[in-house]
C-alpha positions in Angstrom: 18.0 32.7 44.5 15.6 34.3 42.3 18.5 35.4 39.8 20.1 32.0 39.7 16.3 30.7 38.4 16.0 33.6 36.1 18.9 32.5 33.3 17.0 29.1 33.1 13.4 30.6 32.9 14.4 32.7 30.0 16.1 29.7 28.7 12.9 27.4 28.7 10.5 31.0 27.3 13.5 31.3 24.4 12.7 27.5 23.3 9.0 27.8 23.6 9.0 30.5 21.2 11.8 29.3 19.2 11.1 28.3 15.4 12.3 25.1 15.9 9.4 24.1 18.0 7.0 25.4 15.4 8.5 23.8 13.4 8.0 20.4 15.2 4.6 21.2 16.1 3.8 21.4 12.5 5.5 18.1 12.0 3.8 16.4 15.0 0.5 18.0 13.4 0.9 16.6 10.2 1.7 13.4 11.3 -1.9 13.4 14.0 -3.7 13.7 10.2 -1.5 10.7 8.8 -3.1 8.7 11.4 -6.5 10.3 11.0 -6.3 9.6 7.7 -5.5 5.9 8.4 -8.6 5.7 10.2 -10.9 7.2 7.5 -9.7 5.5 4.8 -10.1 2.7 6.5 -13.5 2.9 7.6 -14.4 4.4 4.2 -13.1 1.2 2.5 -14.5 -1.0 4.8 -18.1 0.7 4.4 -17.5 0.6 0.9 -16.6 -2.7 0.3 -19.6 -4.4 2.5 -21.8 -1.9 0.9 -20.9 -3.6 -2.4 -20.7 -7.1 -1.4 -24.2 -6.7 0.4 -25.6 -5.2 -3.1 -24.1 -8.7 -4.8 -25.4 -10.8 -2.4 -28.9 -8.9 -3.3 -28.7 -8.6 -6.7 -25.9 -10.8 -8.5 -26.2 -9.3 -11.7 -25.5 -5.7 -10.0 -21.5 -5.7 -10.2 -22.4 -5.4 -13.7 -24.0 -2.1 -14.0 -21.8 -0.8 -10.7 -18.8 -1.9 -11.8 -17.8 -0.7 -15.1 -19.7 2.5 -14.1 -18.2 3.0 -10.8 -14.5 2.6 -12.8 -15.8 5.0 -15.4 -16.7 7.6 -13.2 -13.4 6.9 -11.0 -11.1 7.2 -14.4 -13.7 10.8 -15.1 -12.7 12.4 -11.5 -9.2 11.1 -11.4 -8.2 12.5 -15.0 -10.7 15.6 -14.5 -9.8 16.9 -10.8 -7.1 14.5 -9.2 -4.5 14.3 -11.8 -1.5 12.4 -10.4 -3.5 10.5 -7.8 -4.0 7.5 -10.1 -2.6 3.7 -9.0 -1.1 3.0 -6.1 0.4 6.0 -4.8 3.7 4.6 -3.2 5.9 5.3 -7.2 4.6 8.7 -6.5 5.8 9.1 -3.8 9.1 7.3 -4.7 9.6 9.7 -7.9 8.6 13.0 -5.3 12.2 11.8 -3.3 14.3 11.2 -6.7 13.2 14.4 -7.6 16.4 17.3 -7.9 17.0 20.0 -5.4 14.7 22.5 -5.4 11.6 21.0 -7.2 9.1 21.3 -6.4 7.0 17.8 -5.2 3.6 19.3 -5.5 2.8 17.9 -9.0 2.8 14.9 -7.0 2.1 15.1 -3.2 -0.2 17.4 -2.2 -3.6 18.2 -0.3 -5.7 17.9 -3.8 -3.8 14.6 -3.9 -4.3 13.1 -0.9 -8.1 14.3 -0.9 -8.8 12.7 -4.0 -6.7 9.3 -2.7 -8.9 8.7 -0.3 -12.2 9.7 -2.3 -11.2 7.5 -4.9 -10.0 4.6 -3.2 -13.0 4.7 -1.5 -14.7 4.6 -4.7 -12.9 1.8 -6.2 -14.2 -0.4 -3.6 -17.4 0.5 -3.9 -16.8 -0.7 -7.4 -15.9 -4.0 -6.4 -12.3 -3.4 -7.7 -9.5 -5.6 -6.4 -7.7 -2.7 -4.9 -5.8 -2.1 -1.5 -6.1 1.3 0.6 -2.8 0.6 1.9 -0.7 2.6 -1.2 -2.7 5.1 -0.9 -2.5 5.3 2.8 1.3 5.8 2.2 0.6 8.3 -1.0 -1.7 10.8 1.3 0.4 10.7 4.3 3.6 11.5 2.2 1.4 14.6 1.1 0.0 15.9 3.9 3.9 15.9 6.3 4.9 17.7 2.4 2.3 20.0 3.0 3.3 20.2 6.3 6.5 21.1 5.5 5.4 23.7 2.7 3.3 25.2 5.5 6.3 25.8 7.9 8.0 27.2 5.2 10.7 24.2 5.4 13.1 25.1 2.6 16.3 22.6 3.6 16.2 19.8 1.2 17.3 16.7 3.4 14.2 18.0 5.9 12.2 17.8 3.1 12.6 14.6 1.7 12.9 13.3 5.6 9.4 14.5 6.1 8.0 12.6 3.0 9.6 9.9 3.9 8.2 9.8 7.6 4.9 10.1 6.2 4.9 7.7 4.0 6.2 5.2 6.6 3.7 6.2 8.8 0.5 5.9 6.4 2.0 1.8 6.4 2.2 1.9 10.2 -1.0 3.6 10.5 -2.6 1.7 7.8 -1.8 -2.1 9.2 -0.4 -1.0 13.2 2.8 -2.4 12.1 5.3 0.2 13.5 8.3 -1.9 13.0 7.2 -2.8 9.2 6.7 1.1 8.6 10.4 1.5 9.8 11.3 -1.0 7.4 9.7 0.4 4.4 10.9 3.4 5.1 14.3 2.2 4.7 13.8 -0.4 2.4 11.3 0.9 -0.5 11.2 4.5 -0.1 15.0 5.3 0.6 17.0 2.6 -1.1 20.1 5.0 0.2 18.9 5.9 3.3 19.9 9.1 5.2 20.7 8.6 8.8 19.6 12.2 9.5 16.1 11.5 9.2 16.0 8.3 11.6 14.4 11.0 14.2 12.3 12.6 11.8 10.8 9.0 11.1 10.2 7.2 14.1 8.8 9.6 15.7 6.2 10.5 12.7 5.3 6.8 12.9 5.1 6.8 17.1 2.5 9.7 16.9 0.5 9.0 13.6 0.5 5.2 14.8 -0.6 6.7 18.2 -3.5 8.0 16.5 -4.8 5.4 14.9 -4.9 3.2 18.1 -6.3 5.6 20.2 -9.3 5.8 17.7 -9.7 1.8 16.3 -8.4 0.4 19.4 -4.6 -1.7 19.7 -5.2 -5.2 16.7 -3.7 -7.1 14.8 -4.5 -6.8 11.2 -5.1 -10.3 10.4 -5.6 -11.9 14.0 -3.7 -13.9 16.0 -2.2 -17.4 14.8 0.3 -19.2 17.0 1.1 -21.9 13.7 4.7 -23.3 14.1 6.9 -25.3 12.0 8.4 -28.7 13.1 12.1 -28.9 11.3 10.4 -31.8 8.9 7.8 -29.5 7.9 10.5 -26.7 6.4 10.0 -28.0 2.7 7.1 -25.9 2.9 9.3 -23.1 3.1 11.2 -23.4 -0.5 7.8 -24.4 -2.1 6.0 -21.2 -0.8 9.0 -19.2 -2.1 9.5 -20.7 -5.4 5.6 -20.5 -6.5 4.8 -16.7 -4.7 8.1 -15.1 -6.1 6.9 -17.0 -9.6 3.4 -15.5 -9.5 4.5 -12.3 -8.0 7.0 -11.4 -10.3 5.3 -12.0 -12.9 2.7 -9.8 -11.9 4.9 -7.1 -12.0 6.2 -8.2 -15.2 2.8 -7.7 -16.4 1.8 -4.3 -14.6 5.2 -2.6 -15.6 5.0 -4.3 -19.3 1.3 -3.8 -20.0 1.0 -0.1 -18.7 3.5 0.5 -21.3 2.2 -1.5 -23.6 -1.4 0.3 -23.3 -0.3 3.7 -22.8 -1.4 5.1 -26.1 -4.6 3.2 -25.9 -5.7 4.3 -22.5 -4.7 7.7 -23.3 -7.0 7.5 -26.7 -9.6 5.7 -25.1 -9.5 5.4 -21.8 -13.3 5.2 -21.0 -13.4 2.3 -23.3 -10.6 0.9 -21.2 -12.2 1.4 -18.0 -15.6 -0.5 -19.3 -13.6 -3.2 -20.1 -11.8 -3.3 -16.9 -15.3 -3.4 -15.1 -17.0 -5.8 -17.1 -13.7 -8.1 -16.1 -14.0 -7.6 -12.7 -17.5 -7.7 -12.6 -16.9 -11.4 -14.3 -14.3 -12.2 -12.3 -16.2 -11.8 -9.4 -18.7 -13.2 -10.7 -16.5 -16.4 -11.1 -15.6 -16.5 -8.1 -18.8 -16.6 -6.1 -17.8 -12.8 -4.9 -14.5 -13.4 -3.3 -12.2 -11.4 -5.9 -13.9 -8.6 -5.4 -12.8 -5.5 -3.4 -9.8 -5.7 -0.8 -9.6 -9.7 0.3 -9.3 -8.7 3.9 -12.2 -11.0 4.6 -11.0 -13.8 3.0 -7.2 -13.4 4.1 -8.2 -13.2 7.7 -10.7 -16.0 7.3 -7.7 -18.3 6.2 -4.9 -16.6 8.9 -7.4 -17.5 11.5 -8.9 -20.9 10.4 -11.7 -22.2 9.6 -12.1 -20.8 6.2 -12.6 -23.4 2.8 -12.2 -21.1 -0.7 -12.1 -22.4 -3.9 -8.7 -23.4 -5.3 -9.2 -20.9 -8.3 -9.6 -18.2 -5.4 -5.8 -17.0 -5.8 -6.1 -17.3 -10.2 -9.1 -14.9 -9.5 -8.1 -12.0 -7.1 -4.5 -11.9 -9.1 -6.4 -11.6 -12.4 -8.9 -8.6 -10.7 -5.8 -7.2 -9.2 -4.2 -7.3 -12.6 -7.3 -5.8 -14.2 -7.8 -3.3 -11.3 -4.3 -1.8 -11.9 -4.0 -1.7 -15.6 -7.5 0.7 -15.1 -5.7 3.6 -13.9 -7.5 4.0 -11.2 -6.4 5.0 -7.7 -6.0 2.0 -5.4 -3.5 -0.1 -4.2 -1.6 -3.4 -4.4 -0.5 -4.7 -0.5 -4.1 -5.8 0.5 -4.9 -8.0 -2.8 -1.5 -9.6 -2.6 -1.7 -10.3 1.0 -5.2 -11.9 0.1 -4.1 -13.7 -3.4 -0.7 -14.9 -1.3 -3.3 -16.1 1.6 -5.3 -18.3 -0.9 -2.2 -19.4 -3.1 -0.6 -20.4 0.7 -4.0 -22.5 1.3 -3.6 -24.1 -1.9 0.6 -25.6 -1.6 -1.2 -26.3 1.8 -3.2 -29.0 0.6 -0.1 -30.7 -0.3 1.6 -31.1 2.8 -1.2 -32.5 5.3 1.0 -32.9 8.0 2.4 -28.7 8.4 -0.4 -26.4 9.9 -2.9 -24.9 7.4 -2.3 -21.5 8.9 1.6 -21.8 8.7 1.1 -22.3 4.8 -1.2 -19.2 4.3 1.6 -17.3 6.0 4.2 -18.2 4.4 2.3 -17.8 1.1 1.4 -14.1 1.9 4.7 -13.3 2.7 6.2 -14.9 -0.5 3.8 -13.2 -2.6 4.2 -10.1 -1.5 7.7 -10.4 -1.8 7.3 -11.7 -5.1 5.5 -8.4 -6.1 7.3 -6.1 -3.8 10.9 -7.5 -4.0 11.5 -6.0 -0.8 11.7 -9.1 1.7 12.3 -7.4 5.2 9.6 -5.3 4.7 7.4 -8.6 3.1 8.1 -10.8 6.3 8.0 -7.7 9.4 5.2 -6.6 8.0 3.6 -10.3 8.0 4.5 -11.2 11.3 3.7 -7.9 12.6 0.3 -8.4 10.9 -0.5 -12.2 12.8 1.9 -11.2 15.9 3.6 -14.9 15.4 7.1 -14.9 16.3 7.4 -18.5 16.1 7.7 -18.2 12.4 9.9 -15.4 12.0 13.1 -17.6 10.4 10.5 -19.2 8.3 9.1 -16.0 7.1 12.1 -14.7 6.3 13.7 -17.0 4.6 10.3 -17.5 2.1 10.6 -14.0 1.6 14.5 -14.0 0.3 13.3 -17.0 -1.7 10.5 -15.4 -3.2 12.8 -12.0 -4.3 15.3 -13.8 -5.5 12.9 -15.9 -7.9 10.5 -12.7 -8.7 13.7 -11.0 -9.9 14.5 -13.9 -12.2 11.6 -12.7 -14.2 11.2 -9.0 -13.7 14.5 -7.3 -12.9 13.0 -4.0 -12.4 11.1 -4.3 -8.6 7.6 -2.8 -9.4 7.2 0.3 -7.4 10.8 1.6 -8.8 10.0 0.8 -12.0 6.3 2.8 -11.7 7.9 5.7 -9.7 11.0 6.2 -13.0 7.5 7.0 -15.1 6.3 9.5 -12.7 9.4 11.1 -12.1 10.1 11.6 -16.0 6.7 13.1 -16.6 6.9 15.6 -13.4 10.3 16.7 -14.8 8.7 17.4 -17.6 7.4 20.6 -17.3 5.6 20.7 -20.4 3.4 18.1 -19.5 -0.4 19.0 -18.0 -2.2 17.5 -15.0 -4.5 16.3 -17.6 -1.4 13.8 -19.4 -0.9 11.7 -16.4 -2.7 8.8 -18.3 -2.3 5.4 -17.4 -1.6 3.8 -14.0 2.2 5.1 -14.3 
C-alpha cells in the first residue's frame, strides 16, 4: 500500500517544485498588483479629483493658478523621470506587442512606467484635467505582468506577449469590474490577430486581478444600476445616437491623431508654453461650464445613468473640448472615462428630442456610441456599457448604436485612434537612437 502511494506523492513533490509553478506563481502575483493597482489609482483619482472640485467650489478663480501649474509640473516629471508614460497608455502598450522578436518592451512597459502612470494620473486630476485613469490602468498593468515575466526569466515570445496582453485586459476589468469587457478588449484592441494560446493566460489574469479589486472596493457596478428599456417605436433613437456619437467621436480622433502631428515640433520646442496654454483652457473651460468639464466626469455620467441629473446642454461641447485639450498636453491620462461622460451628456441631449423613450436609455446609448466613435472598437464599446449599468434589456440596442457609431467614425478618421497612436510609439522605440528624453508629444 505504502508503495502504490509513493509514485503519486513524488509525482505531486515534482510539480510543486517544478518551474512551471513558479512560473505561474509569478504570473498569479503580478496579476494580485494589477488589481491593487486598480484600487489605488482609483482611490488616488477619486481623492484627487474632489480635492480639486472642493478647491473650485472655495475659490473659483483657483483652477487658474492650479491648473496650468499642475500641467506644467506634470509635462516637467513626465519628460524629466517618466519618459514614455505620457497620454493614455493603451498605444503603448499596443506598440510593446507589434514590437519584433526579441525586443525588448521595456522602453515602454516597465515598473518606472507604471509608477509614474499612476503618480501622474493622479496628478492630472488634481489639475482639473479631463483625463480618465482607465488607459493608464491598462498601461501599468501591461507593465507590471512584463515585469513579471522579466522576473521569471520568461524568454518564449508568444508567453511574452500573452502576459502583456492579460495585463492589460485586466487593468480594464479591474479598472471598471467588467470581466467580460476586459476579455473583449483583450481581443478586440490589443490583439487585432488574436493568439488562441493565450486565452488561458488571459482569463485567468483577469479572474484573479478582478478578484482583487472586489475583495478590496466591494462587488459595483461602475455607473449604477438602470433597468431603461426600449419599446420597438422608440428604436429611432438608436440610428440618431449612432449617427451623432460616431460623428463627434471620430472626429475627435481626427483631431488627436492630426493635431499631435501637427504640433509635434512645437511641443517639443516649447512644450512648457504648450502646457500653460493647455491649463489656462481647461481652467476656462471649466470655468464655462460651472465645474463640470473638469477632471474624470464620473460624477456627472453616473448622475445622468441614474436619473435625476439636469446639465447644461453645452456640457458635452465642454468636456470634449477639455478632453481635446487634456490630450494634445502630453500629459499622462486617459480617454474612456471623458468619453463615457461627454457620450452621457451628448445622450441627454438627442434625449430631449424624443420625450416619449426613457431619459436613461438615451444617455446609454449615447455613451456607448461615443465611445465607439473614439474607440472604433464596438464589442468592446457596448460589453463594456452594459457591463458598466448591468442592463441586459438593452443589449441589441447597444450593440447596434455601437456598429452604427464605427461605421460613421471611420467615415472621418480611417485610422482607429489607439492604432494610429501606438504606430508612433512603436517607430520611436525601434529607434534606437532615440533618448527617453525625445518622447515628446502625447504619441
Amino acid at each position: 500500500m505504502r508503495q502504490h502511494l509513493r509514485r503519486p506523492i513524488r509525482r505531486v513533490r515534482s510539480l510543486l517544485r517544478g518551474r512551471r509553478w513558479a512560473l505561474r506563481a509569478t504570473f498569479w502575483g503580478g496579476a494580485v498588483l494589477v488589481g491593487l493597482s486598480a484600487v489605488a489609482l482609483t482611490q488616488l483619482g477619486n481623492l484627487a479629483n474632489t480635492s480639486f472640485l472642493t478647491l473650485y467650489q472655495r475659490w473659483p478663480w483657483a483652477p487658474f493658478l492650479v491648473s496650468p501649474a499642475g500641467i506644467i509640473l506634470s509635462l516637467w516629471l513626465t519628460r524629466r523621470f517618466f519618459p514614455g508614460s505620457q497620454g493614455s497608455g493603451i498605444p503603448q502598450v499596443i506598440a510593446a506587442l507589434s514590437q519584433r522578436t526579441g525586443d525588448s518592451p521595456s522602453r515602454l512597459l516597465s515598473v518606472r512606467i507604471a509608477i509614474g502612470k499612476i503618480l501622474l494620473t493622479t496628478l492630472g486630476l488634481f489639475s482639473g484635467a479631463s483625463i480618465g485613469r482607465e488607459g493608464p490602468t491598462v498601461h501599468v498593468g501591461a507593465s507590471l505582468t512584463a515585469a513579471a515575466g522579466r522576473l521569471a526569466g520568461l524568454k518564449r515570445p508568444g508567453l511574452e506577449r500573452a502576459l502583456v496582453m492579460a495585463g492589460g485586459a485586466a487593468g480594464i476589468a479591474a479598472a471598471f469590474n467588467t470581466p467580460i469587457a476586459g476579455i473583449m478588449f483583450a481581443i478586440e484592441e490589443l490583439a487585432r490577430g488574436f493568439e488562441e494560446h493565450a486565452t488561458g493566460t488571459i482569463i485567468i489574469t483577469i479572474l484573479i486581478a478582478g478578484l482583487t479589486a472586489v475583495a478590496l472596493e466591494g462587488n459595483y457596478t461602475y455607473f449604477g444600476v438602470t433597468q431603461a428599456a426600449l419599446a420597438p417605436r422608440q428604436w429611432l433613437l438608436v440610428p440618431t445616437c449612432g449617427i451623432v456619437g460616431g460623428l463627434a467621436g471620430g472626429l475627435f480622433s481626427r483631431l488627436v491623431l492630426d493635431l499631435s502631428l501637427r504640433l509635434r515640433e512645437t511641443l517639443a520646442r516649447y512644450p512648457y508654453r504648450m502646457a500653460l496654454a493647455a491649463g489656462l483652457l481647461i481652467a476656462i473651460l471649466g470655468t464655462l461650464s460651472h465645474g463640470n468639464s473638469f477632471g474624470t466626469g464620473y460624477p456627472q455620467a453616473r448622475a445622468l445613468v441614474v436619473g435625476g441629473a439636469h446639465l447644461p446642454w453645452a456640457f458635452p461641447l465642454t468636456k470634449w473640448l477639455a478632453s481635446l485639450v487634456s490630450y494634445l498636453s502630453g500629459i499622462p491620462g486617459g480617454l474612456f472615462a471623458p468619453a463615457l461622460a461627454t457620450g452621457a451628456g451628448l445622450g441627454a441631449d438627442i434625449g430631449r428630442f424624443f420625450p416619449e423613450a426613457p431619459l436613461q436609455a438615451a444617455v446609454i446609448l449615447g455613451m456607448v456610441s461615443y465611445l465607439s466613435g473614439v474607440v472604433q472598437t464596438p464589442i468592446t464599446a457596448f460589453v463594456i456599457v452594459m457591463e458598466m449599468t448591468a442592463n441586459n434589456a438593452m443589449l441589441f440596442p447597444l450593440m447596434a448604436a455601437a456598429l452604427i457609431a464605427a461605421l460613421v467614425s471611420r467615415q472621418l478618421c480611417r485610422e482607429a485612434i489607439y492604432q494610429g497612436l501606438a504606430a508612433r510609439f512603436a517607430a520611436r522605440a525601434e529607434d534606437k537612437t532615440i533618448s527617453a528624453k525625445d518622447y515628446d508629444g502625447p504619441a
